[in-house]
C-alpha positions in Angstrom: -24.1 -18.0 -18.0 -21.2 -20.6 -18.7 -18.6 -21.7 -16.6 -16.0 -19.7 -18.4 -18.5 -16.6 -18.9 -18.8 -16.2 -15.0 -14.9 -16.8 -14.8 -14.1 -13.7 -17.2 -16.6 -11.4 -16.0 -14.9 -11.9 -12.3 -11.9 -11.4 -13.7 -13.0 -8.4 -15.0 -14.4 -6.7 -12.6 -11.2 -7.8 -10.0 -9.3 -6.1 -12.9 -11.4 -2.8 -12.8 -11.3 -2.8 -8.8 -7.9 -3.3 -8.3 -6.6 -0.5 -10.7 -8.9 1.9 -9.3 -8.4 0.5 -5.6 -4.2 -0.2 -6.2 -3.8 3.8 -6.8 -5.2 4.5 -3.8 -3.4 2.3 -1.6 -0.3 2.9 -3.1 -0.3 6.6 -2.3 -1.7 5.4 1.2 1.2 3.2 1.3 4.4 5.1 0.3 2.5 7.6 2.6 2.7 5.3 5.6 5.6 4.6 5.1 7.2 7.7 4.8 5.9 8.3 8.5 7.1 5.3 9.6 10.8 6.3 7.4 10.7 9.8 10.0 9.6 7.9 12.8 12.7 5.9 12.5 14.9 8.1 11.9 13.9 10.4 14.5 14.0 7.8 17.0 17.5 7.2 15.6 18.9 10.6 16.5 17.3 10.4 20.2 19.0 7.4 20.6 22.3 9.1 19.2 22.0 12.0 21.1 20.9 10.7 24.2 23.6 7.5 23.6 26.1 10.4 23.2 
């Protein structure tokens, strides 16, 4: 096993996992963050209605 050899077969298997694992934590991701998007805004109208 060559330098080079060992270099390509990291690189593809990095390639395979993070195109399996990217999917997954992007859903994870915009999911989280759409919780965090309510959270927000829900503390936004407290404040409103409270400020009001």
């Amino acid at each position: 096993l060559s330098f080079s050899e060992g270099i390509s077969k990291t690189h593809l298997s990095l390639e395979s996992m993070s195109s399996s694992g990217f999917s997954l934590t992007n859903e994870s991701m915009s999911e989280t963050f759409g919780g965090a998007k309510i959270v927000c805004t829900m503390n936004l109208c407290l404040l409103f209605s409270l400020g009001s």
